[in-house]
N, C-alpha and C positions, 0 to 999 in steps of 0.2 A: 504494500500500500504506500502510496507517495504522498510525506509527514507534508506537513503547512509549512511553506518557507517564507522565508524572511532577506531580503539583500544584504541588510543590514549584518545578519547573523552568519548571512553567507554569501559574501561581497564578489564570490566568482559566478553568481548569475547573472553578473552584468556584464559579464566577459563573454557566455553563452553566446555561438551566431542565433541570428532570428531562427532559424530550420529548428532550433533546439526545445524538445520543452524542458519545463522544470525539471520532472519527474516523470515516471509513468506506473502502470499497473503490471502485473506480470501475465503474460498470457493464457500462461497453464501452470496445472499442479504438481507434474509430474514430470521427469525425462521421458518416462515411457510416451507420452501422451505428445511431448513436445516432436519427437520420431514420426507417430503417427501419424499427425499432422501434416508431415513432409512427406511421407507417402502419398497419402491424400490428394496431396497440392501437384504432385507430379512425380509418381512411379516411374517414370522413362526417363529420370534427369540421369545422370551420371552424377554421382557423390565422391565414388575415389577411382585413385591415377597412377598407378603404381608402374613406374617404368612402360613398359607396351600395354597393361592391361586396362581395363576400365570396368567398373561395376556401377550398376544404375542401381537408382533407390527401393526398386523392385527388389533387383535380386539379394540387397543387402537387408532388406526385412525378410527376403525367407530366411537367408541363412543366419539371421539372428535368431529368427524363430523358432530355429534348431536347436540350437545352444541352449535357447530355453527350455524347449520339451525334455534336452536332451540333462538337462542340470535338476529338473522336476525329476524327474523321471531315478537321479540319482541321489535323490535325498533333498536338493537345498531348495530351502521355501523362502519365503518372504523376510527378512530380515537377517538373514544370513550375509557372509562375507567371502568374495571369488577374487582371489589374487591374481592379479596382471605380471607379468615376470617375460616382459616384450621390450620390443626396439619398435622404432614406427611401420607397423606394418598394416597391411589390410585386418588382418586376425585381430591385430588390440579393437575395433573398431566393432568387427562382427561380435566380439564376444563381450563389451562393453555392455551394446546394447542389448544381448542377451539377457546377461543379469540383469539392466534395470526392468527387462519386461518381467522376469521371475520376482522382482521386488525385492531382491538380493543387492547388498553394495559391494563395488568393485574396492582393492586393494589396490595403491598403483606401486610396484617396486622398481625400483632401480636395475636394471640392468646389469650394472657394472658390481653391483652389491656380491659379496661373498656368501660364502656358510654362515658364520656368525651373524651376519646383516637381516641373510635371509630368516634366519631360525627366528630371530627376535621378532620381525616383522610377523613371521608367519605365526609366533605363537602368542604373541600382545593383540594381534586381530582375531584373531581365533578362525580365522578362513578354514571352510569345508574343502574349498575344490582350487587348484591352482593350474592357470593357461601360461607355460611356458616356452619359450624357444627350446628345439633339440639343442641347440647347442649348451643352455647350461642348466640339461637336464641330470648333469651326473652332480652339479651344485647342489641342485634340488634334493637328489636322489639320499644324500648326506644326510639333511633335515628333516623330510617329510614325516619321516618316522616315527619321531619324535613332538608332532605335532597334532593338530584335528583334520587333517589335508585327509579325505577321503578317496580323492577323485584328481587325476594328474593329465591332463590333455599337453600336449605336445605337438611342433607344429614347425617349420623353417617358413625362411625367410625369403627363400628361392621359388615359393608356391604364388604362385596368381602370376607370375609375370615368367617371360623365355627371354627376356636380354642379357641377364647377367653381365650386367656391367661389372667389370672387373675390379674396378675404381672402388665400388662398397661393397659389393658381394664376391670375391676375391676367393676369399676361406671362406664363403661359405659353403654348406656340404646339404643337401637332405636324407642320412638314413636317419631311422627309427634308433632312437635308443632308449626311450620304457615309455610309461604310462599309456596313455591311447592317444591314439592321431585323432586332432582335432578335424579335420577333413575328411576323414572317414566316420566321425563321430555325426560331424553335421549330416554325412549325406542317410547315414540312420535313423535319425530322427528329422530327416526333410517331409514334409508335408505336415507333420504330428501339429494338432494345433497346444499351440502353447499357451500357458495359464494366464488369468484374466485376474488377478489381487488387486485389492483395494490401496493405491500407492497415495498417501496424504503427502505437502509439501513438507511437511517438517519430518519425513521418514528419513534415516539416514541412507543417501547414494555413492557417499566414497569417504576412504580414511586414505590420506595423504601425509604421510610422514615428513617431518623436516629432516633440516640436514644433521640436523644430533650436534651442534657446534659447543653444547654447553652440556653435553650429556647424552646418553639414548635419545633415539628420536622419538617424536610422539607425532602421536595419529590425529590428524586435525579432522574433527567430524564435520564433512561435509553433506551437507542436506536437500533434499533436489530444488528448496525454494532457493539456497546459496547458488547453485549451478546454472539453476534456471535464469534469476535475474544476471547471474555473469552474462550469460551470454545475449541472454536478449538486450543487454548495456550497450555491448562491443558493437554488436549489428546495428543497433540505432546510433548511437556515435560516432562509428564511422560508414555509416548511411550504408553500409552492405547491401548490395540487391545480387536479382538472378545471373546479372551477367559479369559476376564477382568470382574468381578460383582462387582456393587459399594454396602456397606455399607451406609447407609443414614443416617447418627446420627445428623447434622446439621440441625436446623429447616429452613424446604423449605421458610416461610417467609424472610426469612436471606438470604442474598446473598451469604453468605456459599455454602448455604443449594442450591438453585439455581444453581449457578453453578456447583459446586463438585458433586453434586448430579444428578440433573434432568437436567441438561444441555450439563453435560458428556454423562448421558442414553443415551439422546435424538440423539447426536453426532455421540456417537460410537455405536450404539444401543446395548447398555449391558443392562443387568438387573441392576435395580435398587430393595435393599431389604429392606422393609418399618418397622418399627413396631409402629408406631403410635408416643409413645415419649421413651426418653431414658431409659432403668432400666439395671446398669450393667450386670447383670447374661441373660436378655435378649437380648441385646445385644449379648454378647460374646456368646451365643448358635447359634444367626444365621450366625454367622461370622463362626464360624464351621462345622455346618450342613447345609450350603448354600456353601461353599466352598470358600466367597467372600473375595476380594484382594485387595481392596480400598476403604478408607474410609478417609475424612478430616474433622476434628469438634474441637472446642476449645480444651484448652489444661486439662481444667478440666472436660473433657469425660475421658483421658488417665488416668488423676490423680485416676479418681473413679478405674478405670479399674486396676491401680497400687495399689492400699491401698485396693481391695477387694480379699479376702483369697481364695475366691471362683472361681476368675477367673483362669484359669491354663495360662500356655505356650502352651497347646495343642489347646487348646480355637480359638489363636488366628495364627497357624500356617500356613495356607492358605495366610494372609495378605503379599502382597508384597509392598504395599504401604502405610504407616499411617501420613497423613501429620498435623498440626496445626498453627495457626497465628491466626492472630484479637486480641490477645493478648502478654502479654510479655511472655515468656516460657523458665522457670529459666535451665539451664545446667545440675543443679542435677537431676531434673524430667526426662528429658531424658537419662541420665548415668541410671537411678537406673529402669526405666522401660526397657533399653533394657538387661538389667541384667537379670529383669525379664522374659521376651517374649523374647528375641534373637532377639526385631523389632527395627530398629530406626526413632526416630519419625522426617518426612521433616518437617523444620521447613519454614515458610513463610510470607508473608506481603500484607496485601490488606487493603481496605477499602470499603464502599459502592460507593463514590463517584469514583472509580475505576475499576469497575465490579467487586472487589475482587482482587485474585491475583494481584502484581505489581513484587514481588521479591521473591523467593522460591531458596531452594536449589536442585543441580540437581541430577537426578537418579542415583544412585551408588557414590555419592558425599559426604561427610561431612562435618557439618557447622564448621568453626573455630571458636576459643573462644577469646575475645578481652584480652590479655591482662591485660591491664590496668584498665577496668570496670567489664570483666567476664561476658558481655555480649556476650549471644551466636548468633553469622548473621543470619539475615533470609535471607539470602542468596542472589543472581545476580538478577539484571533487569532481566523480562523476554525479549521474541521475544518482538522485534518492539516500546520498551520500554526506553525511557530515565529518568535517575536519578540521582539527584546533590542533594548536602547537600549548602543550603544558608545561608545567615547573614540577618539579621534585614532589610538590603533594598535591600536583592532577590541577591545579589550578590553570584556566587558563590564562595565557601570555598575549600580550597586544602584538599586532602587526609588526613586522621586524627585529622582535624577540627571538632569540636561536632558544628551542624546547624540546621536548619528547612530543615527535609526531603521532595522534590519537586518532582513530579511524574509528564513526560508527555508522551503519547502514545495515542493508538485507544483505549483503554479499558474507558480513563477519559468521565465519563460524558458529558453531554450537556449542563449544568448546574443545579440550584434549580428551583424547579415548581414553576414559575409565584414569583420568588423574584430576580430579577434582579437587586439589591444590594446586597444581600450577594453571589451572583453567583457572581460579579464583584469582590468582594472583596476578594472570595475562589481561585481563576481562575483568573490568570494576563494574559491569552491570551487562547483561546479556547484549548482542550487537554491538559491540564494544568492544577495542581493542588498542592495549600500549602497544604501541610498535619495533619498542626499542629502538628505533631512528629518529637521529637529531636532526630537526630543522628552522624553517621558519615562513612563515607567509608576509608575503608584502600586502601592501592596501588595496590593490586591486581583486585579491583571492588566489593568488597564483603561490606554489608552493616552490620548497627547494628545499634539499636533502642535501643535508653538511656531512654526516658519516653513522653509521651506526656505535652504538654509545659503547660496546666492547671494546671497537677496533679506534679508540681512541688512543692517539699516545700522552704521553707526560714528561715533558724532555725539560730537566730543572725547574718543575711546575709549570712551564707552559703547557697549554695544552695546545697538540698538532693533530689536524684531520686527515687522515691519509688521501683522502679525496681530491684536498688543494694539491698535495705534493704532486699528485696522479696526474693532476691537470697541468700543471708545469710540463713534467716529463712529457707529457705529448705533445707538447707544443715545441718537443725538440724534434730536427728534421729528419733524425736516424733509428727515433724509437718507434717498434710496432704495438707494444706491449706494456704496459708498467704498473705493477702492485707496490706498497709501499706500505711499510709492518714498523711494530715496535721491537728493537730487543735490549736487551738488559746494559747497562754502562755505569760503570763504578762511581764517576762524575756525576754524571747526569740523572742519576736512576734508570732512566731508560732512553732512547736516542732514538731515532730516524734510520731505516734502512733501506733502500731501492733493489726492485729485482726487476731487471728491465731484459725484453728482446730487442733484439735490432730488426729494422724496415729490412725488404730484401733489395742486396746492391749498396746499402750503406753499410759505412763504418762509425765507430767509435769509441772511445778509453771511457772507461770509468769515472778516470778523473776528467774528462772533456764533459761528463753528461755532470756529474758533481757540481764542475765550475757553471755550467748552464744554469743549475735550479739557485747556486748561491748568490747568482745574481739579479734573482729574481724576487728574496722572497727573506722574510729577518731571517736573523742567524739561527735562530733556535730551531726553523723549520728545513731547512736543506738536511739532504741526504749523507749523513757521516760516511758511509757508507753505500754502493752502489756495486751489483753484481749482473755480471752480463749472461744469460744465460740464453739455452735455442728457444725452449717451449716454457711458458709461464706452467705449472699445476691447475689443470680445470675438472671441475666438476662432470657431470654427464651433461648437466644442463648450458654446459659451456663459463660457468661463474668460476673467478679466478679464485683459488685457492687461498689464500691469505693465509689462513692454520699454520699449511706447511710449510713456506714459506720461514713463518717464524720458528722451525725445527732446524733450517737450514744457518 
């Protein structure tokens, strides 16, 4: 339901273009129903694009419908939990919307996650049934046993598409190594009509783990009104219609990757175009021989895409849309990419516990640059969304006060799975959310993210944001890459440390990038410190690692 606003309360409705409303209502109760919908609207569209293949929205509701019959059929009912344990493929998509038709919520896991990762996840959700790739079925194979994992479908990466591009699918293989083939599972249970449950909005649709930076991760209970108004946000903000294909570069495990991605499809029913995982040059081909227009992924998908010689401006001339957030995304990066491509990149703000999106900038809009920090905004509260910058005891801070950014709306969680302390602790009243990120709103409503309150340092009691350092460093002309950590110093307490790549075709010394930032910026903020390294630490979701960094 969209609250009674105020400009006054919330000064970036007047930044809103005309096209904009306030707020709005949400359409539907449910994922299931929101799918349906798209059926309805047009069975014959094409939904996904996977290398050579293409599936219309026809064929992707039988084969969901399978999954359903076929998951009823094996025990799991209505409030049940079906872990995802994929790369982007057709399959996470088919068996997503399986489970929401059963009324079961999906698990999203990492990929890249090990034994221990897995086990935790699989045994803190309590999943009955788990959709895996063959390849890290012998991962599985380890934990399962040890879990409520019933039921093990298995499946490659190599199935729906004959190109095998070498470039992503390389190693990949399909035999069978346990559980049941998901493709022989669906075509068993093709035609069985599958179950009709009663799905409320506030039932839960996904647990989505963080990254564990302070701890084990936890399951952020995501609900289908949370999902639902995600995406129907994204589609109304950036005006999505029929003749829209997404880019899929976010891993679908990710909330990115969910929403931007497969949630948009699902919405507007556009094609979604898959290629398994990222490789710039594959990429940028299907982005032009798909025609597609939107695409949202960290900010260092764009960087590769920037620093690689091989990508053109023709590449990428279709795109009317290229957004990023989940992380900081320095000014220069965007100055020198749309130099490049003639694109400019929406910048934006989400979180997990947020559906993702909270703050983005709006279509035909450009983010302003703070002054005073040379942080660039992620831009206005979305629809139905409230955002204040607090102090230490939640108070809020007037405009141009640096706070703890506070987010509430329909998109915030339900809270953490089954920790109801640190759900109380995150979350001072339901829809409601500390962020742990420092920032600050100017007078117009427009926001800006100084650093997260962790990854603060403390260099002889100054305090230094790594974010500013970050934005220097790229404004040099040989850096590709650059995180910038705290570590310990006998003086200082703790000091300033740079880990930078280099652009390709350039050079430069340590001390040459040093002397750059110390001319730039007080003393207390330059990099004592500066290590040249090939590849930064990235996450699956492409976020630079910072953690490890500070082990090094």
């Amino acid at each position: 339901m969209t609250d009674p606003v105020s400009t006054d309360e919330r000064p970036w409705l007047k930044r809103y273009p005309a096209s904009y409303p306030s707020g709005f209502e949400p359409e539907y109760a449910n994922l299931a129903e929101v799918f349906a919908a798209t059926v309805a609207r047009d069975p014959d569209a094409t939904i996904v694009r996977y290398f050579d293949f293409d599936m219309s929205v026809a064929q992707l509701d039988a084969a969901s419908d399978a999954v359903a019959a076929g998951l009823t059929d094996h025990g799991i009912v209505k409030g049940d939990r079906v872990a995802l344990y994929l790369q982007n493929i057709p399959q996470f998509l088919i068996a997503m919307i399986g489970v929401f038709k059963v009324g079961a919520a999906i698990v999203t896991i990492n990929p890249m996650n090990r034994q221990r990762e897995l086990a935790y996840q699989l045994k803190d959700s309590g999943a009955k049934a788990l959709v895996c790739l063959q390849s890290l079925y012998d991962v599985a194979a380890e934990v399962v046993p040890d879990t409520d994992v019933a039921l093990v479908l298995t499946t490659s990466e190599l199935r729906y598409q004959t190109r095998n591009d070498q470039r992503v699918l390389g190693k990949s293989v399909d035999v069978a190594t346990g559980g049941s083939d998901l493709e022989e599972f669906i075509e068993r249970y093709r035609g069985v009509a599958p179950p009709a449950p009663q799905i409320d909005p506030e039932d839960l649709a996904g647990l989505c783990y963080t990254s564990g930076t302070t701890g084990e991760p936890k399951g952020a209970m995501l609900l289908h009104r949370n999902l639902i108004f995600a995406a129907q946000n994204k589609v109304m903000w950036n005006q999505i219609t029929p003749t829209d294909a997404v880019y899929a570069v976010a891993p679908f495990f990710h909330l990115t990757g969910l929403i931007n991605h497969l949630f948009v499809g699902m919405y507007a029913g556009i094609p979604i175009a898959m290629t398994f995982r990222f490789d710039p040059i594959v990429g940028a081909e299907e982005v032009r021989d798909k025609r597609l227009t939107l695409t949202t992924g960290p900010i260092t998908i764009f960087i590769a895409w920037l620093n690689n010689s091989s990508v053109k401006r023709e590449h990428l001339a279709s795109m009317r849309q290229i957004a990023s957030g989940g992380a900081p995304v320095p000014p220069q990066i965007v100055a020198d990419f749309e130099e490049k491509f003639g694109k400019y990149i929406q910048i934006g703000y989400g979180m997990t516990e947020s559906s993702a999106g909270t703050h983005t900038v709006p279509i035909g809009m450009r983010a302003p640059i703070d002054p005073a920090s040379n942080a660039i905004s992620v831009g206005l509260p979305v629809f139905n969304t409230m955002a204040r910058v607090i102090d230490d005891q939640g108070v809020p801070l007037p405009p141009g006060v640096v706070g703890q950014l506070q987010v509430e709306g329909p998109g915030v969680i339900a809270g953490y799975w089954q920790l109801p302390e640190a759900t109380a602790e995150a979350m001072p009243r339901p829809r409601c959310i500390n962020t742990g990120d420092i920032g600050m709103m100017d007078e117009d409503g427009w926001f800006y993210i100084v650093d997260r309150m962790k990854d603060m340092i403390s260099a002889s009691g100054f305090k230094v944001w790594p974010r500013e350092v970050e934005d220097v460093l790229y404004s040099h002309p040989a850096v590709r890459e650059a995180a910038v950590v705290g570590v310990p110093d006998d003086y200082r307490g703790e000091t300033v440390k740079a880990v930078v790549s280099l652009a390709e075709g350039k050079t430069a010394t340590a001390a040459e990038i040093q002397e750059f930032c110390k001319a730039q910026m007080a003393v207390y903020k330059y990099p004592r410190f500066v290590e040249i390294v090939d590849e930064l630490p990235k996450n699956a979701s492409g976020k630079i690692l910072r953690r490890e960094l500070r082990l090094t």
